[in-house]
N, C-alpha and C positions, 0 to 999 in steps of 0.2 A: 120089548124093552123092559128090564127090572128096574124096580124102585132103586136099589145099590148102583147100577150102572148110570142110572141119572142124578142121585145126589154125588157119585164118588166125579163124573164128569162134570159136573157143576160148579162144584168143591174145585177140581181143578183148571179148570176154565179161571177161575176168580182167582186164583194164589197165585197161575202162570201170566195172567194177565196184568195183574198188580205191577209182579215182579219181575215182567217183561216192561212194563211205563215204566218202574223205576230207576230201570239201568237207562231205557232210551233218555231218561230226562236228566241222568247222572243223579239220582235221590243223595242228595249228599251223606243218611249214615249208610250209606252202603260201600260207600268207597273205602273208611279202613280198615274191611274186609278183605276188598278185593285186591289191593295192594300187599296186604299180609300174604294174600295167597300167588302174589308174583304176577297179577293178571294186570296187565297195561289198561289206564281211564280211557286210552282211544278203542278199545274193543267193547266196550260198554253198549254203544250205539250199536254197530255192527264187528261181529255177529250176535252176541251176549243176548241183547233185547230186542234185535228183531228177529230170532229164532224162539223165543218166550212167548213174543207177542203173536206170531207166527201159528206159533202150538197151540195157544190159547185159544184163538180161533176155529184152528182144524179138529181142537176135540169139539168148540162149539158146532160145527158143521156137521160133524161125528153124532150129533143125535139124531142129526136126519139124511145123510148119507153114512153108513157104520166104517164102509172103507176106508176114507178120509180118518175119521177119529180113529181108527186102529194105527195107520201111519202116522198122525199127529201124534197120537199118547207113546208109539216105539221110537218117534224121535226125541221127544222130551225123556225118556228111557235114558237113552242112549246120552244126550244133552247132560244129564243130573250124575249118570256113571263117570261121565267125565269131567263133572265140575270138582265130584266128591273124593277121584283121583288127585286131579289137580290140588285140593288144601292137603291132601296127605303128603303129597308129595312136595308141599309146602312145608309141611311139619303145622301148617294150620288149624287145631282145633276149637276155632272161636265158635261164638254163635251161628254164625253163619256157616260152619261144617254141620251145623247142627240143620241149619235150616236146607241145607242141599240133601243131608238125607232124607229128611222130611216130605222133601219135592219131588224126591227117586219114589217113595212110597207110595207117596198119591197116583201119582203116574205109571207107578206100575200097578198098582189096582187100578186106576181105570183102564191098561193096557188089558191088562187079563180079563175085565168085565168086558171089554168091548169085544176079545174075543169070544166068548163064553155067548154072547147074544146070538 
């Protein structure tokens, strides 16, 4: 295990984790985001934030079983590909486009560090 593959899993454990509680609790600034970007307040709960909170998890689990966090960090991949489709295809580019790609990066460096281990 490298030093990169534990602070970049770490790192994202904490951001997917946050921003997995925020959606399950509805964090209120997060909703004139998610409406700009056409996404329904009832998908918030599920799937939204418990596939975040989900990930958050399996890359934690991912530092001590690697297979686990390699499928947690390709579905958060895969989760952030789709969020950052969905604001373009909103014509969305708030903060929060900003903050989806932000969370494709993390995610995908810890996907590739996990594989690389």
């Amino acid at each position: 295990m490298t030093t990169a593959f534990l602070v970049v899993s770490l790192v994202g454990v904490a951001l997917n984790g946050f921003s997995g509680v925020a959606a399950l609790v509805h964090f209120k600034p997060i909703l004139p985001g998610m409406a700009a970007a056409g996404v329904p307040e009832s998908w918030l709960t599920f799937p939204i934030g418990t596939l975040k909170a989900a990930g958050a998890l399996g890359l934690l689990a991912g530092l001590w079983w690697p297979p686990l966090g390699v499928a947690a960090a390709g579905g958060l991949v895969l989760f952030f590909v789709c969020a950052v489709y969905t604001h373009i295809r909103a014509g969305d580019y708030s903060g929060q486009f900003g903050l989806a790609n932000g969370f494709l990066a993390v995610n995908a460096a810890a996907l590739g560090l996990a594989l690389a281990v």
